[in-house]
C-alpha positions as CSV (number, residue, x, y, z in Angstrom):
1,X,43.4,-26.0,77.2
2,X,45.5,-22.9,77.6
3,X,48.7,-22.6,75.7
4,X,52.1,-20.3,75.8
5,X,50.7,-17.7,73.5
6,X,47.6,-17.2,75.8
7,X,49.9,-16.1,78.4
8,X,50.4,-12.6,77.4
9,X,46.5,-12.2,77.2
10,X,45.8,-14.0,80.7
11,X,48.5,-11.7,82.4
12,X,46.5,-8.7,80.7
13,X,43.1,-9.7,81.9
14,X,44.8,-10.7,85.6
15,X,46.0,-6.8,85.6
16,X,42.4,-6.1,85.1
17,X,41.1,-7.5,87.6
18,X,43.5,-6.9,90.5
19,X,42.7,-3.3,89.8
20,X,40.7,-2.0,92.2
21,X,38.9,0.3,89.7
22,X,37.6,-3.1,87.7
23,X,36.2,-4.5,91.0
24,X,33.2,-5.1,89.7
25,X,34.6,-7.5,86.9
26,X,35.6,-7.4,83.2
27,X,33.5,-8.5,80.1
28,X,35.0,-9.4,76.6
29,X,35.5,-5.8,75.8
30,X,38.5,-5.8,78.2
31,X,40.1,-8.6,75.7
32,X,43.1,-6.8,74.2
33,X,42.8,-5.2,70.7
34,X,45.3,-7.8,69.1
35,X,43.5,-10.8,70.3
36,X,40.5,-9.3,68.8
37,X,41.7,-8.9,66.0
38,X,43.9,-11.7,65.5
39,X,40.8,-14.4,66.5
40,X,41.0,-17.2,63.9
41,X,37.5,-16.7,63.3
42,X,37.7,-14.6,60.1
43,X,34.6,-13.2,60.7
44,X,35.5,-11.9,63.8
45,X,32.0,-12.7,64.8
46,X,31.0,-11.5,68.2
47,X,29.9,-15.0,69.0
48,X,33.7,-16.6,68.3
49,X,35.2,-13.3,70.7
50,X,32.7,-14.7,73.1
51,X,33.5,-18.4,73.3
52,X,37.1,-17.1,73.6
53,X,36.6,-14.9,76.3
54,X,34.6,-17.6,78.4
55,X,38.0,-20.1,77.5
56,X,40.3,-18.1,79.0
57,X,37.6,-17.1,81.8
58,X,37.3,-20.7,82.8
59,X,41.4,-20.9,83.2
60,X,40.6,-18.6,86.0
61,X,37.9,-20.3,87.3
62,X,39.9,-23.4,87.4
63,X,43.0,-22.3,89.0
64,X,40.5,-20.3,91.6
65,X,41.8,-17.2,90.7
66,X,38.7,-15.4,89.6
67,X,35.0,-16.4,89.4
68,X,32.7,-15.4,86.4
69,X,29.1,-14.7,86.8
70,X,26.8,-15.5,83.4
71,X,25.3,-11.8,82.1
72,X,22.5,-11.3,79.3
73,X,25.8,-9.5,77.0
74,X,27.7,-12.6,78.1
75,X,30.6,-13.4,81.0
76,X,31.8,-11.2,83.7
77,X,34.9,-12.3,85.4
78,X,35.1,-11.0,89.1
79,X,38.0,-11.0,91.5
80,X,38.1,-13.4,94.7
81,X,39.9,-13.4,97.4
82,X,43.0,-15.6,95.5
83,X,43.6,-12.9,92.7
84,X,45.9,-10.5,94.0
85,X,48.0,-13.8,95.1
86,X,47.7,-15.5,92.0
87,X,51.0,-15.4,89.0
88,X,49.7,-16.9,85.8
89,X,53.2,-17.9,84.8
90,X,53.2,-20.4,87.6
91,X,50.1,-21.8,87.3
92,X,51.0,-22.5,84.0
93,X,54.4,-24.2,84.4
94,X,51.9,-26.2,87.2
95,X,49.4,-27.3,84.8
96,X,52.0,-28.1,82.4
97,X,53.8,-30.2,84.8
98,X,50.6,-31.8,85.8
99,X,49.7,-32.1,82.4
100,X,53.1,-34.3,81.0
101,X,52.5,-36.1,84.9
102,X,48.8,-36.9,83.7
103,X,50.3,-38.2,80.3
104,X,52.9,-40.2,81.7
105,X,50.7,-42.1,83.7
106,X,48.1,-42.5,80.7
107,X,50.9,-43.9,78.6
108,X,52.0,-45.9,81.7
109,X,48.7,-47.4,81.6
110,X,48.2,-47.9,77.9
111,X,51.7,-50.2,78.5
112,X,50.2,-51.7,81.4
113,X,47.2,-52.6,79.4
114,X,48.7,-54.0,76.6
115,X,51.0,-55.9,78.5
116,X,47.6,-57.1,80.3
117,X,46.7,-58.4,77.3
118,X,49.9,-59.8,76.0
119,X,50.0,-61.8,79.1
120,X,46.2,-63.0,78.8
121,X,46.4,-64.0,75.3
122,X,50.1,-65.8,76.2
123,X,48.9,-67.9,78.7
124,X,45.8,-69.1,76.7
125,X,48.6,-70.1,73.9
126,X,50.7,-71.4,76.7
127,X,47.8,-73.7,77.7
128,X,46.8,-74.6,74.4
129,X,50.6,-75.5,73.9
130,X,50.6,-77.3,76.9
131,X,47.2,-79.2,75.8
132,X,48.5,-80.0,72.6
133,X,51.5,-81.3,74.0
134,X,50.0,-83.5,76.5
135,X,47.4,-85.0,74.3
136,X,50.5,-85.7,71.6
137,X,52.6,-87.2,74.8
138,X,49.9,-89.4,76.0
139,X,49.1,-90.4,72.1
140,X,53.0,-90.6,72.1
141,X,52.9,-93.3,75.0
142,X,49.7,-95.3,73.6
143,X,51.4,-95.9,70.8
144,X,54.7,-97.1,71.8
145,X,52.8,-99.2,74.4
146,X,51.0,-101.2,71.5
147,X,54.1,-100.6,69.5
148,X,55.5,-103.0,72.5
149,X,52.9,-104.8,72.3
150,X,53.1,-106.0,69.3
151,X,56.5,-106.3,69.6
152,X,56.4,-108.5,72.4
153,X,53.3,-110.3,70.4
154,X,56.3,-110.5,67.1
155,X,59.4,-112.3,69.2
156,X,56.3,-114.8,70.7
157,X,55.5,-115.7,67.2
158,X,59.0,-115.8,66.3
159,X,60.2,-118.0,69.3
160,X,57.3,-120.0,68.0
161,X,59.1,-119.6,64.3
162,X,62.3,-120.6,65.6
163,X,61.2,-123.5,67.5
164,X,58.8,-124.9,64.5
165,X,61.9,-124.1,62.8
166,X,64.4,-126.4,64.8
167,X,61.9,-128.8,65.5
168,X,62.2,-128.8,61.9
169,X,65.7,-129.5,62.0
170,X,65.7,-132.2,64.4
171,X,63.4,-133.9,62.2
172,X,64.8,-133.0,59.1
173,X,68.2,-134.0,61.0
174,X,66.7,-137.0,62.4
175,X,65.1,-138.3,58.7
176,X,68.9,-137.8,57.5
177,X,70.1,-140.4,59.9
178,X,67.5,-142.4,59.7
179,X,67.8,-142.4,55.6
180,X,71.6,-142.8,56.0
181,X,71.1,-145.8,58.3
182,X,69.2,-147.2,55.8
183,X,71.0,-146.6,52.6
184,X,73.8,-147.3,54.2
185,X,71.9,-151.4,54.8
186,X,70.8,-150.9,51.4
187,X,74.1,-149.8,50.4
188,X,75.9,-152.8,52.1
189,X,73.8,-155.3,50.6
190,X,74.2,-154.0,46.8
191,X,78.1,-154.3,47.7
192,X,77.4,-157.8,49.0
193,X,75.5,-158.3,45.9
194,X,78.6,-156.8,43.1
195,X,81.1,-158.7,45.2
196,X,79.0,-161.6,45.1
């Protein structure tokens, strides 16, 4: 990944190579002093100049700008036919662009796929929802149809109640008048007997 402060050192090396003079390519001695010196690798180790070189080469393999050819000292970066047309600072602003397009749509599908999933697991709870709810609705109904049921079985056996009950009273009614009738015979004949 190139960044703004390798700008100043691919520039450099681009001069190089559209020289005519370097037509045969540049190695890592070409790097400039600075970046040389500068290298995080405190050791400054041949080896970490190396890998560095061969980073930035591969920005111009890349783009097409240059093409590198492997050497037994290391990389040697050779000018093609889109060097002399090629300006670092655009390509840069291009891969950067490309770069914040290419995370855009990563994050756009990171959304997508958590809103994948939001709407998988959703509509499994929505169906176990709905499952619960039906089986609670149809228990629901099985109960209020016994509930009727036995409701219905309830004012039978309290129709029965009520007409044992004024069967009852017709009786109990009927035994009144009955016992009336008959005290009230009885009742005339002890009068008959104290007038007497």
């Amino acid at each position: 990944m190139i960044k703004q402060e390798d700008l100043p050192v691919l520039k450099h090396l681009l001069d190089l190579i559209k020289d005519p003079k370097n037509n045969h390519g540049i190695t890592l001695e070409n790097l400039p002093d600075y970046v040389k010196e500068n290298y995080p690798d405190r050791n400054k180790s041949l080896h970490g100049i190396s890998l560095e070189f061969e980073r930035l080469c591969d920005f111009f393999t890349e783009n097409n700008i240059a093409t590198t050819k492997e050497m037994g000292y290391g990389v040697l970066l050779i000018s093609n036919t889109n060097t002399k047309d090629a300006d670092i600072e655009d390509i840069f602003i291009r891969l950067n662009i490309t770069q914040k397009r290419q995370e855009n749509k990563d994050k756009k599908e990171d959304i997508e796929y958590k809103m994948s999933n939001l709407k998988y697991y959703s509509t499994w709870i929505l169906l176990v929802c709905t499952i619960i709810s039906t089986i609670i609705a149809i228990k629901s109904c099985n109960e209020n149809k016994t509930n009727r049921e036995s409701l219905k079985q309830l004012e039978l056996k309290l129709q029965e109640k009520e007409s044992e009950l004024s069967k009852c009273r017709t009786l109990i009614l009927d035994h009144k008048n009955q016992d009336s009738s008959f005290q009230s015979s009885s009742d005339k004949e002890t009068l008959k007997g104290k007038r007497n």
